[in-house]
Structures are given as structure tokens and as C-alpha cells.
N, C-alpha and C positions, 0 to 999 in steps of 0.2 A: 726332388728327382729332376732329373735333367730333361725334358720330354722329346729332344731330338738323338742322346747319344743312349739315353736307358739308363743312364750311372745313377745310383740309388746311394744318398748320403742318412747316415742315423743322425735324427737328433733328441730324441729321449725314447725310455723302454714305451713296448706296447707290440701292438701286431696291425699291419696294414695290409692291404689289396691293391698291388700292382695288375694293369689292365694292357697289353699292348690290343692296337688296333690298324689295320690298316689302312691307307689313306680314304681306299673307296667303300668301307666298311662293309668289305665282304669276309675278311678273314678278323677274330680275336681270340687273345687270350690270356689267362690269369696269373697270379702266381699271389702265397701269403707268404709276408715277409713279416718276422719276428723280430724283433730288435730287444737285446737282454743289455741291463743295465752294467757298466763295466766291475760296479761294487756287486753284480746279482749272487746270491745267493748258492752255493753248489752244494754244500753239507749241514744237516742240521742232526744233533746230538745232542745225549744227557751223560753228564757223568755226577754219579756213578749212572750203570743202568738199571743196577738193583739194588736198594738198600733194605736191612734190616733195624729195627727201630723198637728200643721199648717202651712203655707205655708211659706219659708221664716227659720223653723224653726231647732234644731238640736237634734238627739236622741241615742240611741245603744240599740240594741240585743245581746243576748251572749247566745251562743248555751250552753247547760247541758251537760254533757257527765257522763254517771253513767257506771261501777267506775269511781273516778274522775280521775285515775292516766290511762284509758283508752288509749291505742297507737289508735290514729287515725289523718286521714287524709282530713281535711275540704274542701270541696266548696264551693261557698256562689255564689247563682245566686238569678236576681231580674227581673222580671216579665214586668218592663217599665221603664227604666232608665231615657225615658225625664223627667217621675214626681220626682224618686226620686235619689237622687246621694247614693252609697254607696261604702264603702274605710275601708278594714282590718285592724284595729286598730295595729300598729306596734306594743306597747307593750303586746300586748294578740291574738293569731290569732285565739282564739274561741269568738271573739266581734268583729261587725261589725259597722261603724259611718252612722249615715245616716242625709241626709239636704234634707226635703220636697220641689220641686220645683215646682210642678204644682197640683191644684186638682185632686183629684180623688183616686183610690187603687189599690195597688200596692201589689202582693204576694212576701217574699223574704222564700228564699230555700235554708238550708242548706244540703247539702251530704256530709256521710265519704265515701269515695271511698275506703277504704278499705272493710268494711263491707257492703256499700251498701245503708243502714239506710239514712232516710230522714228525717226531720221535715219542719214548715212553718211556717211562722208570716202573718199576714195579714195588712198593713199599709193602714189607713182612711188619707187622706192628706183635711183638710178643706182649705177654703178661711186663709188667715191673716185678722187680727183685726186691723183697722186701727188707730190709733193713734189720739185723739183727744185734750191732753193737759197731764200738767205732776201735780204730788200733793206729798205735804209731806207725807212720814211713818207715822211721830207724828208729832206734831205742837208745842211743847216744850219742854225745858231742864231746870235744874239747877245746876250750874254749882261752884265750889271757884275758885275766882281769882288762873292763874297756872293752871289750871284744862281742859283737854280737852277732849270736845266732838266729834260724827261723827253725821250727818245729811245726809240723805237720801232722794230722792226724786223718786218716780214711775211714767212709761206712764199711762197713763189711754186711754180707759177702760183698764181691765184685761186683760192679754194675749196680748194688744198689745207693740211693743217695738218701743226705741224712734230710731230717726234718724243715720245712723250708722255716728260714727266719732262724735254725735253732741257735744257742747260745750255748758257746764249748767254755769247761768251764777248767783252768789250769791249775793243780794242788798242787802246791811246792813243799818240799819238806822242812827245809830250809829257804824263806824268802832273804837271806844276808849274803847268801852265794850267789845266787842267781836271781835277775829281778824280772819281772814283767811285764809286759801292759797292761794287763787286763783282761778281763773276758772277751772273747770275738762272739759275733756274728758271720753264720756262715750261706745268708740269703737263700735263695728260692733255686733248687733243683741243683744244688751242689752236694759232690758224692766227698769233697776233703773241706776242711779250713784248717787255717794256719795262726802263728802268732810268732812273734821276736822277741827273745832274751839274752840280757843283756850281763856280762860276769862282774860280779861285784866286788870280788876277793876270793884269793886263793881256798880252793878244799872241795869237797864233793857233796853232792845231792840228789835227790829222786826227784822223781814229779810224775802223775795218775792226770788225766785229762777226762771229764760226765760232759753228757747231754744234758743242761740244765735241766730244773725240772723231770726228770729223768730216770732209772735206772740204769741207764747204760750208760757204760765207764770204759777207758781203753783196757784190753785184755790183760795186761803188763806194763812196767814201769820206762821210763825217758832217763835213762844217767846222765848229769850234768860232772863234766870235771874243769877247774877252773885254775889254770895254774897263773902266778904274779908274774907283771909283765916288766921287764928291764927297760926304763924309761930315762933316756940320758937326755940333757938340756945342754943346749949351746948358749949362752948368757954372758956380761960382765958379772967381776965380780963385785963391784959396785959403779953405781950413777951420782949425776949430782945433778942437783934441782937449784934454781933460784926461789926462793920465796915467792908464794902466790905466782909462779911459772909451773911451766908443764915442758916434759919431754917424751919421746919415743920411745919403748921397748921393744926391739925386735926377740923372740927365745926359739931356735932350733929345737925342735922334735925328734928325738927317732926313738920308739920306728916313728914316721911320719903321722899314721894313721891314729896315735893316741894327742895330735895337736890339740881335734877338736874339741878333747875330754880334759887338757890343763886348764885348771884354775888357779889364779889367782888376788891373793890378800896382802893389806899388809898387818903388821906384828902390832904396830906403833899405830897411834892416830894423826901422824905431823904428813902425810900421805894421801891417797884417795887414787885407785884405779880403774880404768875403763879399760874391757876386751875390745880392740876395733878386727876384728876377726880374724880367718886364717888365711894365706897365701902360700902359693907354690913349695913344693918343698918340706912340705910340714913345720910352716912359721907360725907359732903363734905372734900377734901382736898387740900392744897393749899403751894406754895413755897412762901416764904419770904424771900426777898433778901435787904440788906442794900446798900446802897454807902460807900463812904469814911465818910462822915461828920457824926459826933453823933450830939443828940438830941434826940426829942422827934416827933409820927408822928402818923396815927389813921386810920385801917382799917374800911371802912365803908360796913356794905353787905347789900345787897337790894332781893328783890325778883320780877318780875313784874314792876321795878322804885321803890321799896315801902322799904324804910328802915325797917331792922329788928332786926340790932343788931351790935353793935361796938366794940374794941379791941384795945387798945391800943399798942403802940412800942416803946421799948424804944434802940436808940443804941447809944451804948457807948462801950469802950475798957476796957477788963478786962484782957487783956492777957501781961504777964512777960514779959519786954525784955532783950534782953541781957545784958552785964555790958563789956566782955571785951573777951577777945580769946587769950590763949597762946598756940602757935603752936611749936612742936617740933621738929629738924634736922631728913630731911630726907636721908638716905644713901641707895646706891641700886646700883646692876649691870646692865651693860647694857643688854636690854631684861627678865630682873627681876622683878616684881611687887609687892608692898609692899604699905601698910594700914598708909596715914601721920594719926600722933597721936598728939590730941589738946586738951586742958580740956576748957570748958566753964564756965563763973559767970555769972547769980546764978548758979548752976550747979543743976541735978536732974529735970529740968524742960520739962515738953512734948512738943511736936507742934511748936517747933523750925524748921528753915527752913535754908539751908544749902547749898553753890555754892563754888565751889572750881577752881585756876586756876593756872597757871606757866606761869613767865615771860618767857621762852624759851621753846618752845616747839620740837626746834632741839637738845636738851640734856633732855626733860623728858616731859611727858602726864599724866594729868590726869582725868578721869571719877569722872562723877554725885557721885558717891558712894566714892570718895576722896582714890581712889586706885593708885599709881603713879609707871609709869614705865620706865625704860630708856632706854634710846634711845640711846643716845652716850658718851663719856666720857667727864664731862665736869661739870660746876657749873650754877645755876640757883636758883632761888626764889618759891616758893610756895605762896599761898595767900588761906583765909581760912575766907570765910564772914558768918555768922551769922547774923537771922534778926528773930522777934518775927512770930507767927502764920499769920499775917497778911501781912508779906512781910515787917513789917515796922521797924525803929529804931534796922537797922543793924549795926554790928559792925567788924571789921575785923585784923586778926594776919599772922604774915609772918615769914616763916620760911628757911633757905638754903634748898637747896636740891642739894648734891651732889653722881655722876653716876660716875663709874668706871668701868675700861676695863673688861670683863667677864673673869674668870681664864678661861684659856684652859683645856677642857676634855682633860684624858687620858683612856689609855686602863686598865679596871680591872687588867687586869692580866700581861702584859707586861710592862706598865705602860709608854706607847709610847703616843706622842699625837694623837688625830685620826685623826688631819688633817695631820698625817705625814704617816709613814708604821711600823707598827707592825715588833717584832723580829722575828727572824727566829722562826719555831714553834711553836706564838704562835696559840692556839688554836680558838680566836676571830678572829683571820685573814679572812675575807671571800676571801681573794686573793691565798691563802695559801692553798686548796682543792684538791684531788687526783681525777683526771678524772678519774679513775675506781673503787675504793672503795667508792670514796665520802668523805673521809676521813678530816676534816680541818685541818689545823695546820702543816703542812708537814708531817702528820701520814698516817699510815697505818694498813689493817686488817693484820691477819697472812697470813691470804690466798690471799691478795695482790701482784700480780707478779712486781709490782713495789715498792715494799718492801725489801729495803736491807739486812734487818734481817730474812726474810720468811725461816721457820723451813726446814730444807735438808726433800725429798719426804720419806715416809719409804720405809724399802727393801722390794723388790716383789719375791715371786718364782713362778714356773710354776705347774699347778694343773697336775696330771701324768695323768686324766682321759679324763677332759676336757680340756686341754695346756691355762687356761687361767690364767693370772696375776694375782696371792692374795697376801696380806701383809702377811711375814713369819711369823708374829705373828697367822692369823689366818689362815695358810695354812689348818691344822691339823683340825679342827671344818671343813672347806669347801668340805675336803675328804672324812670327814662322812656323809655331806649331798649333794654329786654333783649328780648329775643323773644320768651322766654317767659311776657311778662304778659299776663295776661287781656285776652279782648277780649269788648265788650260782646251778641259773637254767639254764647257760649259758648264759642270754641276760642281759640287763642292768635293772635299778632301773627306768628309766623313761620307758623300751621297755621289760616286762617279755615274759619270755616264756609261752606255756600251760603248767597245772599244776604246777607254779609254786606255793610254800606255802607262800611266801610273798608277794603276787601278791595283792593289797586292790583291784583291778578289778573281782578278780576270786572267787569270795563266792558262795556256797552253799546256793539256796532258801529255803532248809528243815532245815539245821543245824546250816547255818551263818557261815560254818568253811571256811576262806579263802585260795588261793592254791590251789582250785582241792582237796584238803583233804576234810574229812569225821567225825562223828563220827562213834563210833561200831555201833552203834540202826539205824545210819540213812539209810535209804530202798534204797539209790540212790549210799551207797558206795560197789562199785563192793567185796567184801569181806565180806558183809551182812551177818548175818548167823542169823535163825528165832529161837527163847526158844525153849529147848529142850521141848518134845512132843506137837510138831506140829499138831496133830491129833485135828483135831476142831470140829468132827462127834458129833453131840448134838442128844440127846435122841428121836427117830421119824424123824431122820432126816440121809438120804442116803446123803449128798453132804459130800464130801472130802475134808478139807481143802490141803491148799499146798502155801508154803511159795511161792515167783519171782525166778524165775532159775536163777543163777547168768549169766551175757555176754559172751558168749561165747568166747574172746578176753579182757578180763578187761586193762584198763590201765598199762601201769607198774609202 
């Protein structure tokens, strides 16, 4: 608060006592100021505000808060805990869960203890509805072979739920129509469960659904009808494999939705396929893989057992093989690596397959990539096979390969070997380095005191001001600027005297003249003298001008 103008600024909620006073504190007075938060709180609500609930059963309330982005602070109390349970819903702490345990009503009370604000729900808890037998949702489907349905079954009466945990149990009359999963569970405080079946082939059937363990059974029968589904295939009407290769299958679907039910065999054993799944469209797709042996051989795909559409195979070998390998002398140093060089017949042909190796591999190595490197000096074979795409109807060329000792490095510049010692200076030498220039090569800088040629020091003379050592060359410049030469005020250049004119310490505030000097005009220089006729007497006016009397002692 401002204490001179009164102005009262909020800086968080609460309530304060403003006090005015007056200066001679004769007169005061009060005032409470409230400050509400800008999120505070205006409405607090339950919805529902009344619920009904049966026994056994599970519900929630979720308190209102208007604004919705309101800062507050919930409590949730309840009125008789043995009828009903209730538990803050960990994801939302403005919703409460509740399980009816006993008849009767129950008030539940939400508080913000921030603001204070209350609301109330009022909870009816009835009896449970006891469970008499379970019944179909519907009582039929129709269904295309492929095709799957869910079936449902309810406790009866309404409202009540079946056995917790129980196990529904599906009698089919025919399981060749329609198939199913299996028995369900229908867990804890459920009034339906359910299960999926699946049409296996055209024709009709019943199905009774028990409470395991049980005498309750649904009231009446579930009709299943199952009519055959029209499954056309987009396909070649034959493929062709390479021996021991593999190729793609794509097969069109429709309808779409029976993709994920084609299967696929083949007829013959000269074959082998793999589903690689389904795509866009209702694609199935699928790897085809050959053996060694060609012929002929016959995808069969099915959908549900039910053929839908064939494909023929045909493998056989259409890939070039070699003719012949001329390999050429390989020569290389030891620890050198070089590319053996071979031409192939027919020549220009793709999808050739290639292994290369050395009768000795203590005089030369070679890698997959036919790179050969030596090893030590000496003579050996190469070998250089060739075989068509399939691995098959290889052929193979041999060639020498002779390794030789590696020339010895020398020195760039000295031209020493480097397994021996470099000349006298040279400069490659790392041995050859001046422990105080750093210098390689037996060099040095000028300024090197380990330098035999280091230029002679220049001559020094002594300054006459300050006795200190300069090069005679620049005696003459140093005496013009030493400090300690005389100055014509008696004291030195670095230590004037008062008054002196050279002095850059001693200027004039009025005139800027350095020295202790003056201009004529300036009022402060003891020698001042005012324009002649002084007389400043203005018309109606007795005062006397009069220049400053000069110092009675002026400076000399």
C-alpha cells in the first residue's frame, strides 16, 4: 500500500486491516480488505445429486467446481460407511467410487476447505435383485463362411448380475458350422458375458448357453445360419522359380476381409511357402521358395478347408554359367595390397558368384573382395573360382603370386633410412632439437644462447638523467623523453615545480592555460586589468561598478 496516496495493491488471497491516521493522531480509521484469489472458488456441486444404488453394486459422483480451473481443496465425508464403501478416484480427485453394501441411505459431503462451500448427494441403497436364469440378447445371426460373430447372453431379471467368476458354458449342436472359443468367464459383478463365433461352412445350427456348474441355462435357443462366401483371387496363372531361389507372391482378395483366412500349400514337394502377411487392399502375400530340382509343381490356397484358386510353378535354371577364368600374375610388397586381375567367359554377365584363395598364406592373404596382401617375401599360387547365380557349375583359374622384400623408407630430406639416424642437421631429425629454442635439426633462433652464431649484444650507453643502459643508437630519442630530465622550473619532467608552464597538472579552470599562466581577459590572472571605463553606473541606478583589486602579493 501506498502510505502517502492510499492506493491498496493485492498480492495473494487472505484479508488485511487498513488503518488511516492523521498526522497529529487525533483522528483514525479502519477498513477490512479482502483479497480473493483470481482462481477462487464461486460454485461447488455434486452430480448426480441423488443416486439410487443396489446392493452389491458400483457407482461415482464428481463434485462441479465453477470456474472450472477453481484452486480448491476437497473433502469427501460419508454419513455410514458400513452401507456404503467410498475411495477417491486416483485419476481425478474431484470423483468419488462408491460400492453399495448394505440397505438403506447414506448422505455423502463434499468440502473445499479452502472456501469453506459444501454440497451433498444423497445415496438410496436397495435390496440386490436376485438372479434367476441367464437369456440371449438376440436369438440369431447370419453369418458367410470366415465370417465372425459375438453372442451375448444376460442374468435375468434386470438389474440382476450373474455369479461372480461364473463360467458360461456354449452347446453347439453342430460344432462343423460354427466354431467357438470356448468357455468364458464372466468376472466379478457382471450382469452379461459374451463370446465369438466363427462360420465354418455353409448350413444351420442351434446353440443353449449354462451357468457352469449350474442349473441355469439360457431360456431358449441362438440360430446360427451360415451361408458360402464367393472368394475370387487376383493371381498369375503361373510363376517361375530358379533352383534353390525364392520369389514373391502377391494374391488379390475379395471381399477383402477373407485375405486374412487364405491359406496356402503346395501340391508337389519341389516348393516350400511362407505367409509374409497382409496389406492394403485385401493382399495376401507370400514367399516361394524352390529346391534344387526343376520341374513343375502347384500352389493350392484354400480358405476355411475350401479351395479357391491355384497357381501354378514352374522351376527351372535360366542363369549363364561360367566358360572359363583367366587369372593374372600377381606382384606386390610385403605389407602392400593390390586388386588380382581376371577376365571371365562369357564375360558381361550379372549374378556371378566369386571365392578367391592362396596356397600359402605365410607369403600372401586374400579377402572375399579378391584384394591380396603380402606378407613375406616369397612365391605362392592364387586360385580364383567362379560359379553361375546359383552356387552351381563353377569354374576356376590360377595364377602366381609373387611378394617381395618392402624398399626401405628414407628420409625426405636427408635421404637416411629411418630405421638408421638422420645427418647432422637435418631438420626431420626429432632426435636433433634444441632444449631451449625448440629448434629441430641442430638449429637455432638468433636469440638462442646456445647458438654459435648469436649476433654480438648492441653497444649500451648510460642515460646522464636516469644512469640506466640504452642502445647508443637510441640514447638520443630516450633523453628527450626520460623523466628525469630537467625542467626549466627547476624540478624534473616527471616532479614540476608550482607554476611551472609545462606542467599538463597545472591548468587554469577558467582559461585551460597550463603552468600557472593565464590569459590577459582571464579574472584569476594576478595582472588582470578591467576595459577601460570601468564605470558600470546604469541610468537610475547609484551602485558603482569596480573591477577585483588585484592580490596584494601576486605570484612572481
Amino acid at each position: 500500500m501506498d502510505k502517502h496516496t492510499g492506493l491498496v495493491t493485492a498480492v495473494g488471497p487472505g484479508e488485511a486491516v487498513v488503518t488511516a491516521m492523521a498526522d497529529d493522531g487525533g483522528y483514525a480509521a479502519s477498513v477490512k480488505i479482502t483479497v480473493k484469489s483470481k482462481d477462487s472458488l464461486q460454485y461447488l456441486g455434486l452430480d448426480p445429486e441423488a443416486l439410487s444404488m443396489q446392493m452389491g453394486k458400483e457407482d461415482r459422483i464428481t463434485a462441479v467446481v465453477t470456474p472450472e480451473g477453481a484452486q480448491v481443496d476437497l473433502e469427501w465425508s460419508v454419513s455410514d460407511s458400513s452401507k456404503l464403501y467410498t475411495a477417491v478416484s486416483k485419476s481425478n480427485n474431484k470423483a468419488l467410487n462408491l460400492q453399495a453394501l448394505a440397505e438403506g441411505t447414506v448422505t455423502v459431503t463434499v468440502t473445499d476447505k479452502i472456501s469453506g462451500k459444501q454440497a451433498s448427494c444423497e445415496v438410496t441403497i436397495h435390496p440386490a435383485t436376485q438372479i434367476t436364469g441367464i437369456t440371449f440378447r438376440n436369438n440369431s445371426s447370419t453369418i458367410a463362411t470366415g465370417e465372425v460373430c459375438t453372442v451375448e447372453v444376460a442374468a435375468t431379471p434386470e438389474g440382476a448380475k450373474l455369479p461372480d467368476n461364473a463360467v458360461i458354458e456354449w452347446i453347439l449342436e453342430d460344432g462343423t458350422i460354427v466354431t467357438a472359443k470356448g468357455e468364458t468367464s464372466a468376472g466379478k459383478n457382471a450382469t452379461r458375458a459374451s463370446n465369438t463365433f466363427t462360420g465354418a461352412k455353409a448350413g444351420t445350427t442351434r446353440m443353449y448357453a449354462r451357468i457352469k456348474g449350474t442349473d441355469m441355462e439360457t431360456d431358449g435357443y441362438y440360430t446360427f445360419t451360415v451361408t458360402s462366401t464367393q472368394v475370387s483371387l487376383t493371381l498369375p496363372e503361373s510363376i517361375t522359380v530358379q533352383p534353390n531361389g525364392s520369389v514373391a507372391l502377391a494374391v488379390g482378395v475379395n471381399p477383402p476381409e477373407q485375405a486374412q483366412n487364405l491359406q496356402a500349400t503346395s501340391k508337389g514337394s519341389l516348393i516350400s511357402i511362407e505367409s509374409n502377411g497382409i496389406t492394403g487392399g485385401g493382399t495376401a502375400n507370400f514367399t516361394v521358395t524352390a529346391g534344387s530340382k526343376t520341374g513343375e509343381d502347384t500352389i493350392i490356397f484354400t480358405i476355411n478347408g475350401s479351395e479357391v484358386g491355384r497357381c501354378k510353378v514352374v522351376v527351372k535354371s535360366d542363369v549363364a554359367a561360367p566358360q572359363s577364368v583367366t587369372v593374372s600374375p600377381v606382384s606386390t610388397e610385403v605389407g602392400l595390397t593390390v586388386d588380382v586381375q581376371f577376365e571371365v567367359t562369357p564375360s558381361g554377365q550379372n549374378g556371378f558368384q566369386y571365392s578367391y584363395s592362396v596356397d600359402d598364406t605365410r607369403v600372401a592373404t586374400v579377402n572375399g573382395n579378391g584384394q591380396v596382401t603380402g606378407v613375406s617375401a616369397g612365391k605362392t599360387k592364387i586360385t580364383v573360382t567362379v560359379a553361375d547365380a546359383n552356387g552351381k557349375n563353377a569354374v576356376s583359374g590360377t595364377a602366381n603370386v609373387t611378394v617381395t622384400a618392402a624398399a626401405p623408407q628414407v628420409c625426405s630430406e636427408c635421404k637416411q633410412p629411418l630405421t638408421g639416424k638422420h645427418t647432422p642437421g637435418c631438420s626431420l631429425d626429432p632426435t636433433q632439437v634444441c632444449s631451449e629454442c625448440k629448434t629441430p635439426g641442430g638449429k637455432h633462433t638468433d636469440t638462442c644462447s646456445k647458438n654459435p652464431n648469436k649476433p654480438a649484444e648492441p653497444e649500451t650507453v648510460e642515460c646522464e638523467y636516469c644512469e640506466e643502459k640504452v642502445g647508443k643508437n637510441d640514447i638520443e630519442q630516450h633523453k628527450k623523453e626520460c623523466p628525469a630530465r630537467p625542467c626549466d622550473c627547476g624540478g624534473t619532467y616527471s616532479s614540476h615545480n608550482p607554476g611551472c608552464t609545462v606542467d599538463p597538472a597545472q591548468i587554469c579552470s577558467e582559461c585551460n592555460i597550463p603552468g600557472g599562466g593565464h590569459t590577459d581577459a582571464c579574472t584569476k590572472n594576478p595582472n588582470y586589468k578591467p576595459p577601460e571605463g570601468g564605470d558600470n553606473t546604469q541610468d537610475g541606478d547609484d551602485t558603482q561598478g569596480s573591477a577585483e583589486a588585484p592580490p596584494a602579493n601576486p605570484p612572481a
